[in-house]
One Martini backbone bead per residue (centre of mass of N, CA, C, O) as a GRO file, in nm:
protein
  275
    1UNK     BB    1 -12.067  -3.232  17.382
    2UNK     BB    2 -12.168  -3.191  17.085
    3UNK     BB    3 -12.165  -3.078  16.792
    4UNK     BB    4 -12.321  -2.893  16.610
    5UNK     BB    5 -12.496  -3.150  16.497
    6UNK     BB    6 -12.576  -3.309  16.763
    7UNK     BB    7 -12.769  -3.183  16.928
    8UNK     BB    8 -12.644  -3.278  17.245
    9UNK     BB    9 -12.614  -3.345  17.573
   10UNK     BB   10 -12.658  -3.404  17.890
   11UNK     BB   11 -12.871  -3.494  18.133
   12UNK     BB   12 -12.994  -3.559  18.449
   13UNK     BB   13 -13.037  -3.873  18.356
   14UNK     BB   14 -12.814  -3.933  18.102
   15UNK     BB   15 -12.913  -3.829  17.859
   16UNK     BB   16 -13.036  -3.679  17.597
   17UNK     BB   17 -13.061  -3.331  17.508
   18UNK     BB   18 -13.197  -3.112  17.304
   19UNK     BB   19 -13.096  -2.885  17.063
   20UNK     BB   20 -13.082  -2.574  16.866
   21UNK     BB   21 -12.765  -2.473  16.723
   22UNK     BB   22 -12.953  -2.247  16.474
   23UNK     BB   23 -12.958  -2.088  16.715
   24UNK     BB   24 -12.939  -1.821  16.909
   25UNK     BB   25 -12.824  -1.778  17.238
   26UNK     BB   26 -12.758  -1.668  17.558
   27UNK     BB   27 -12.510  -1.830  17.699
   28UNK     BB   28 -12.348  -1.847  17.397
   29UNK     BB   29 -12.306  -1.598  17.360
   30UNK     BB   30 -12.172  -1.470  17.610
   31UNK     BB   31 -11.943  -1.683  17.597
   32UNK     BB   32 -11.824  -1.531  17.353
   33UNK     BB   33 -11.795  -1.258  17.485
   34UNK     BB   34 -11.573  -1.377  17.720
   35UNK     BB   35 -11.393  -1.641  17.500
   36UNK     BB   36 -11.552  -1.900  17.472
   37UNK     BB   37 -11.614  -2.250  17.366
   38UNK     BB   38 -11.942  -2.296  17.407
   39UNK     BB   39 -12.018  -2.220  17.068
   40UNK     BB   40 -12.200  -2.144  16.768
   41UNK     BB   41 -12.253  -1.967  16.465
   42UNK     BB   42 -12.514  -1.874  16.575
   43UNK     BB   43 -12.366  -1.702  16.844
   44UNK     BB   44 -12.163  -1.548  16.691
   45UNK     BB   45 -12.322  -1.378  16.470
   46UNK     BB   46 -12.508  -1.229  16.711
   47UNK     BB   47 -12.259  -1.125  16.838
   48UNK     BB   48 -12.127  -0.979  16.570
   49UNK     BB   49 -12.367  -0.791  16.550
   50UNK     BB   50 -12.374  -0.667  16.826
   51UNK     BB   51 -12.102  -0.565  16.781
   52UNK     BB   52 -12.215  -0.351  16.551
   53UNK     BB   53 -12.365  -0.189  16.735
   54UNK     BB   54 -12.186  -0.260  17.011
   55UNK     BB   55 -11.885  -0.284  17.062
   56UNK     BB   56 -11.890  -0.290  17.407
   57UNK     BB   57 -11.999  -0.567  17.500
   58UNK     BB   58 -11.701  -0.730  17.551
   59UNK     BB   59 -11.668  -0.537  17.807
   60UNK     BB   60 -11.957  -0.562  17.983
   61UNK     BB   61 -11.961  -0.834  18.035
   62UNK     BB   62 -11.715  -0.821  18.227
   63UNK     BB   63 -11.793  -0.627  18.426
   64UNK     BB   64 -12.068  -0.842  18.491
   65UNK     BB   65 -11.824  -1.039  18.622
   66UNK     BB   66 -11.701  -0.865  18.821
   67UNK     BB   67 -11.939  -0.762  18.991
   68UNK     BB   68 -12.004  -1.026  19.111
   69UNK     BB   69 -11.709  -1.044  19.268
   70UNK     BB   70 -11.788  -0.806  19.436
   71UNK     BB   71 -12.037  -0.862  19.562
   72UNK     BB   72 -12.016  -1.137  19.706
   73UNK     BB   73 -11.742  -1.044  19.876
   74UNK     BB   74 -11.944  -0.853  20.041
   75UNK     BB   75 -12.185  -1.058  20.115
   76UNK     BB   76 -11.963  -1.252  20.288
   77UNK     BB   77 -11.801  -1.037  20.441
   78UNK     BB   78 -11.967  -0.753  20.527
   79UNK     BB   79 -12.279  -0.927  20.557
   80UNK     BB   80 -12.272  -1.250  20.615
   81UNK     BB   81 -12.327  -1.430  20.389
   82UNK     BB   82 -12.410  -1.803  20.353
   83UNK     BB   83 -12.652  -1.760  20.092
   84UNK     BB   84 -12.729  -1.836  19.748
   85UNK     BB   85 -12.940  -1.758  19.478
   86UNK     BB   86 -12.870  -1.829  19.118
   87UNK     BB   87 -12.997  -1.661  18.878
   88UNK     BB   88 -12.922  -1.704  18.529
   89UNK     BB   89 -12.666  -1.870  18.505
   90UNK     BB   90 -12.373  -1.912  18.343
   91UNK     BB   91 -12.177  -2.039  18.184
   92UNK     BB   92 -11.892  -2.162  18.338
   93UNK     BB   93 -11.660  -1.986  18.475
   94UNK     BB   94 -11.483  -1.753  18.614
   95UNK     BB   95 -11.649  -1.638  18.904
   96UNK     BB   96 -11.849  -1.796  19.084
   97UNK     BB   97 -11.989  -1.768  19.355
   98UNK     BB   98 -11.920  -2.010  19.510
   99UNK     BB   99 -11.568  -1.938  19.454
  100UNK     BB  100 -11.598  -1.660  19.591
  101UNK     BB  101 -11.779  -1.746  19.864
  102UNK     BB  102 -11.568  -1.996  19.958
  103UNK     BB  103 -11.320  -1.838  19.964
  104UNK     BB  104 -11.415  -1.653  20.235
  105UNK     BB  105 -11.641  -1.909  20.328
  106UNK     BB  106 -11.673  -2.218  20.309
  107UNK     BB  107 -11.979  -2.297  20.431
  108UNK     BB  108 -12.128  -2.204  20.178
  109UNK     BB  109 -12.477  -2.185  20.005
  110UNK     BB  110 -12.534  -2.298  19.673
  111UNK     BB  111 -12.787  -2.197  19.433
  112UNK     BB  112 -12.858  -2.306  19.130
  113UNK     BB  113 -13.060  -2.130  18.852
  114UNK     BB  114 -13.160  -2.280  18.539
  115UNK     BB  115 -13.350  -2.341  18.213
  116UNK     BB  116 -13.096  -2.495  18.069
  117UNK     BB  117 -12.948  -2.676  17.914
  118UNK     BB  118 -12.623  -2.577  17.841
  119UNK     BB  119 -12.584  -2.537  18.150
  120UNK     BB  120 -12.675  -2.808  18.294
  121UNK     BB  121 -12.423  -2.964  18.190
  122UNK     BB  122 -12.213  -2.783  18.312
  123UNK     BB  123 -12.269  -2.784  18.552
  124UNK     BB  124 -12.276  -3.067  18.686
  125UNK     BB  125 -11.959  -3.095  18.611
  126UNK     BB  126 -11.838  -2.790  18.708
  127UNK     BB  127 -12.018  -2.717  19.014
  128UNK     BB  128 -11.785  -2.753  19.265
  129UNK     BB  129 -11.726  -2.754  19.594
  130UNK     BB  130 -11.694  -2.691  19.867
  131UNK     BB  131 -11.678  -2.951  20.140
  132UNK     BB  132 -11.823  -2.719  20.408
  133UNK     BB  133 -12.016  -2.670  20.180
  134UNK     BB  134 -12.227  -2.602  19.908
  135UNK     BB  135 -12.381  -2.717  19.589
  136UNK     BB  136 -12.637  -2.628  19.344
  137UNK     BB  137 -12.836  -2.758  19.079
  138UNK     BB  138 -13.186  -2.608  18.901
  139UNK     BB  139 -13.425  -2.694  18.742
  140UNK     BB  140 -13.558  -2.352  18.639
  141UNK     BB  141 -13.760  -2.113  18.636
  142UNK     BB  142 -13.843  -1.713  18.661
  143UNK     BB  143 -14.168  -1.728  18.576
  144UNK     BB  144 -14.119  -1.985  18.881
  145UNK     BB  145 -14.044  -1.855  19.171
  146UNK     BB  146 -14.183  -2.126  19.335
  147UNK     BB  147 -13.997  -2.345  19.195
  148UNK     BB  148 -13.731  -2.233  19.348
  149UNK     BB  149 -13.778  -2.214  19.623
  150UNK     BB  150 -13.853  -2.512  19.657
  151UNK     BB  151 -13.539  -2.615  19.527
  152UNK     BB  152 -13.397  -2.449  19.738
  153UNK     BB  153 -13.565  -2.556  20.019
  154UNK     BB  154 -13.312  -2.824  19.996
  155UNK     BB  155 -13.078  -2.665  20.120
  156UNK     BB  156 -13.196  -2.385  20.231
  157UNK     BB  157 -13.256  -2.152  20.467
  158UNK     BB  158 -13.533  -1.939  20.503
  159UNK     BB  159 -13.469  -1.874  20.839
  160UNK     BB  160 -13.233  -1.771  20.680
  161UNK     BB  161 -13.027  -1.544  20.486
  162UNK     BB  162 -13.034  -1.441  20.143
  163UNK     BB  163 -12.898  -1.413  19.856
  164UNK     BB  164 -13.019  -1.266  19.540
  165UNK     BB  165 -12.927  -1.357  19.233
  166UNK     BB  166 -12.941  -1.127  18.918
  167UNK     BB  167 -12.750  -1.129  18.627
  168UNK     BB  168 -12.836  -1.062  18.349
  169UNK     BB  169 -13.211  -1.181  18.318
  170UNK     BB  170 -13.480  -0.961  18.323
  171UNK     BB  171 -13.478  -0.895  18.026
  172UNK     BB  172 -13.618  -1.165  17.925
  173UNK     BB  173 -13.839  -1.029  18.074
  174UNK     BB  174 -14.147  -0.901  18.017
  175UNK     BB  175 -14.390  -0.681  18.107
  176UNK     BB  176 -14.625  -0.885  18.090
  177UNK     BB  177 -14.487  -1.084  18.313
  178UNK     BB  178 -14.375  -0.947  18.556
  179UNK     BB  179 -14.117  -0.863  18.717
  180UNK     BB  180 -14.186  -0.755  18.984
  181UNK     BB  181 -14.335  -0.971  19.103
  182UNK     BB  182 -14.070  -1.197  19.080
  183UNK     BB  183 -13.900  -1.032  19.291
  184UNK     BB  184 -14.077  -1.015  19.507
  185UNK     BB  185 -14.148  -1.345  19.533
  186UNK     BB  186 -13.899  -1.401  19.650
  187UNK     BB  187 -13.834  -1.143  19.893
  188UNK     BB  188 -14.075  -1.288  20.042
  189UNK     BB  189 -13.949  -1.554  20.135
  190UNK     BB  190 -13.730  -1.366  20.305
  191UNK     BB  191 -13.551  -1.272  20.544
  192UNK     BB  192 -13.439  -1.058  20.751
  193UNK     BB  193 -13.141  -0.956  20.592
  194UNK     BB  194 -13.172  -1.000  20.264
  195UNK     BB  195 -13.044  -1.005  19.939
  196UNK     BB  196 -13.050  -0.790  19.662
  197UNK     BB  197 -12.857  -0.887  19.323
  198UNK     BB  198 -12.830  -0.663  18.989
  199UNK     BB  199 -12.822  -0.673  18.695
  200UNK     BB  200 -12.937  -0.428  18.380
  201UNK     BB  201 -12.993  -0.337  18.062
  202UNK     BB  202 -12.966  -0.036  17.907
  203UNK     BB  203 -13.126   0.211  17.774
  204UNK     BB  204 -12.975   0.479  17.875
  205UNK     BB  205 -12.713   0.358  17.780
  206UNK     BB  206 -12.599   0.419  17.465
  207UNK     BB  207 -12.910   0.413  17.346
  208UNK     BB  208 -12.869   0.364  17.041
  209UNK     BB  209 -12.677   0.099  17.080
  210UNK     BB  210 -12.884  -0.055  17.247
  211UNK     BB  211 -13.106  -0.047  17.047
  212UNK     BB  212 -13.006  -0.227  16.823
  213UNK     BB  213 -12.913  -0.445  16.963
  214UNK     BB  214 -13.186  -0.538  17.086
  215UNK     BB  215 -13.265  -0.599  16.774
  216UNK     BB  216 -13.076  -0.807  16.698
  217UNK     BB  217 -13.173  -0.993  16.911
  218UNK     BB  218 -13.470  -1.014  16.829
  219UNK     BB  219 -13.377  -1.173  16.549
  220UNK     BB  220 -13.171  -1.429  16.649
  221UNK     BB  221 -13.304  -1.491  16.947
  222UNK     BB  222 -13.492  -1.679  17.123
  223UNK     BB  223 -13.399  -1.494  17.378
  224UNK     BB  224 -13.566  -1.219  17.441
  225UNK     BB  225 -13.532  -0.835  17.491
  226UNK     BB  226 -13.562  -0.641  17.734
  227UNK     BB  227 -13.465  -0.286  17.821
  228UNK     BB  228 -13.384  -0.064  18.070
  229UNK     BB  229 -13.409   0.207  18.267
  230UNK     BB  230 -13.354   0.318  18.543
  231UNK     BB  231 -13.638   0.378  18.686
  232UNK     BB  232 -13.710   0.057  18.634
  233UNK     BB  233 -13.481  -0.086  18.811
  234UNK     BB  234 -13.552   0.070  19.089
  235UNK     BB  235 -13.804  -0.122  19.128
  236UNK     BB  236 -13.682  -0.396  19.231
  237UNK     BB  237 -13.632  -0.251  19.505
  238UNK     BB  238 -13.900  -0.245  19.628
  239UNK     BB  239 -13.881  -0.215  20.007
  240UNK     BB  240 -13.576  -0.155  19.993
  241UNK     BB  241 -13.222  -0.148  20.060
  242UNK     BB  242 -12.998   0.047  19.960
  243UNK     BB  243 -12.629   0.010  19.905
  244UNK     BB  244 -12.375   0.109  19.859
  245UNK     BB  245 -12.411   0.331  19.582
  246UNK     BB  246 -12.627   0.215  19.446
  247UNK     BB  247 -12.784   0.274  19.129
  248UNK     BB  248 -12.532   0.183  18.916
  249UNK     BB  249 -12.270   0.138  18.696
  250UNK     BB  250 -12.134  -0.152  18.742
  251UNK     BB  251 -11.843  -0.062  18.753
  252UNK     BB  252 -11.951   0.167  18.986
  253UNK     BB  253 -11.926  -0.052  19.162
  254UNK     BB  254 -11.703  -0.121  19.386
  255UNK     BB  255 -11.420  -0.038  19.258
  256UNK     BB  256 -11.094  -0.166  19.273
  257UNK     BB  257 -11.051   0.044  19.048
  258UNK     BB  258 -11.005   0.244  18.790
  259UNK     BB  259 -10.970   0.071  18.543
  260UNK     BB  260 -11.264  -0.074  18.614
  261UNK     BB  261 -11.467   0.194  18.669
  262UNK     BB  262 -11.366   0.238  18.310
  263UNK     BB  263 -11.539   0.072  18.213
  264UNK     BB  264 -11.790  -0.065  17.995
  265UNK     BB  265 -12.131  -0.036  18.112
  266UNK     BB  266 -12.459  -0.126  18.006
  267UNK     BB  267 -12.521  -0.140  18.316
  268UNK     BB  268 -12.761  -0.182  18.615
  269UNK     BB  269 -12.677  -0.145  18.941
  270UNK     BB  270 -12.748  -0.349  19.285
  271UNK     BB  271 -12.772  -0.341  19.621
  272UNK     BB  272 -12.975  -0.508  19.871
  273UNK     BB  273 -13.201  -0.488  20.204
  274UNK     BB  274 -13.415  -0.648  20.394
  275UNK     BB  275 -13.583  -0.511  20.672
   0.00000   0.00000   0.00000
């Protein structure tokens, strides 16, 4: 990666992508709120606004990166899956899915899907996987299904269970554009026995302050953010079997401990089974 002025990674092709580092983005905040270093002034300044909304984002934000690797652990060792669809994943950190998966069951595929250069640079880089299982990363949009889909079924098997993993990114599709659609079809193309894994920003938790939040960021973030409350979150499910606990608090998702447990997380969180 380039300095903040360089404004340009390595592209899948070998070349510079550009984009623009005065603008704060989805990834690098995140990775700031992480405590990562892949990040710009732009990036700090609206994580900084967003945490004077809501003190409690980054430790939310590690609570929904704790609950993805319980969740996989349950997906690989109690239910059996060996394939999974990472959609947009974030900059690489600790416990990547397929670090996890792969950690349990060496054979596991994963295949991460994201439309961002600045994940694509770094996935690229250094997510790989166990020599037994596979890993890929597919430059692709969640607003575009079916090219994930078709870029994730040269690699996966759609005719064996997948689990499609969607960890706080559905909240960036505005309801104009029908995240519900977009969930449907996804778990419409995979067979009996697959499983959906979500987390998603709370409107009715902590409900003033992430409502400051989601302002501060729809006025400093190129990615817009739409936040939804149970009821909304509860829509990804349909037709499909949640399995314990329901649709919790990420936090309360099968906590390994209680001070886990306690963790403060404004998101809804669930996995099911399409039966």
């Amino acid at each position: 990666m380039a300095d903040e002025w360089g404004q340009e990674v390595s592209g899948s092709g070998g070349g510079p992508v550009l984009f623009d580092t005065s603008v704060a983005h989805v990834a690098r905040v995140y990775d700031y709120w992480l405590g990562g270093k892949d990040n710009f002034a732009a990036d700090r300044a609206a994580g900084d606004q967003a945490i004077s909304a809501f003190p409690a984002i980054p430790l939310s934000a590690r609570a929904n990166r704790a609950y993805l690797a319980r969740v996989v652990r349950f997906l690989t060792g109690e239910a059996g899956i060996r394939q999974f669809l990472d959609i947009g994943t974030v900059i690489p950190t600790a416990n990547h899915t397929h670090q996890v998966a792969q950690s349990v069951a060496p054979d596991c595929r994963v295949v991460y899907a994201d439309n961002d250069p600045v994940v694509l640079s770094h996935a690229r880089a250094l997510l790989t996987g166990h020599p037994a299982g596979a890993t890929e990363y597919i430059d692709a949009d969640l607003n575009d299904p079916q090219n994930i889909l078709d870029g994730a079924g040269r690699l996966l098997d759609f005719s064996r269970p997948v689990a499609v993993i969607l960890m706080a990114i559905l909240q960036h599709i505005d309801d104009e554009h029908d995240p519900y659609a977009i969930v449907a079809a996804l778990m419409g193309a995979l067979p009996t026995g697959s499983y959906l894994a979500l987390s998603h920003p709370a409107s009715d938790i902590d409900a003033e302050a992430m409502a400051k939040m989601a302002d501060v960021l729809n006025k400093m973030m190129a990615e817009k953010v739409t936040f939804r409350d149970r009821a909304a979150v509860s829509g990804f499910f349909a037709g499909l079997e949640l399995v314990e606990p329901g649709l919790v608090q990420a936090s309360k998702w099968r906590p390994a401990s209680e001070m886990e447990a306690a963790s403060p997380a404004a998101l809804w969180a669930g996995v099911a089974r399409k039966e």
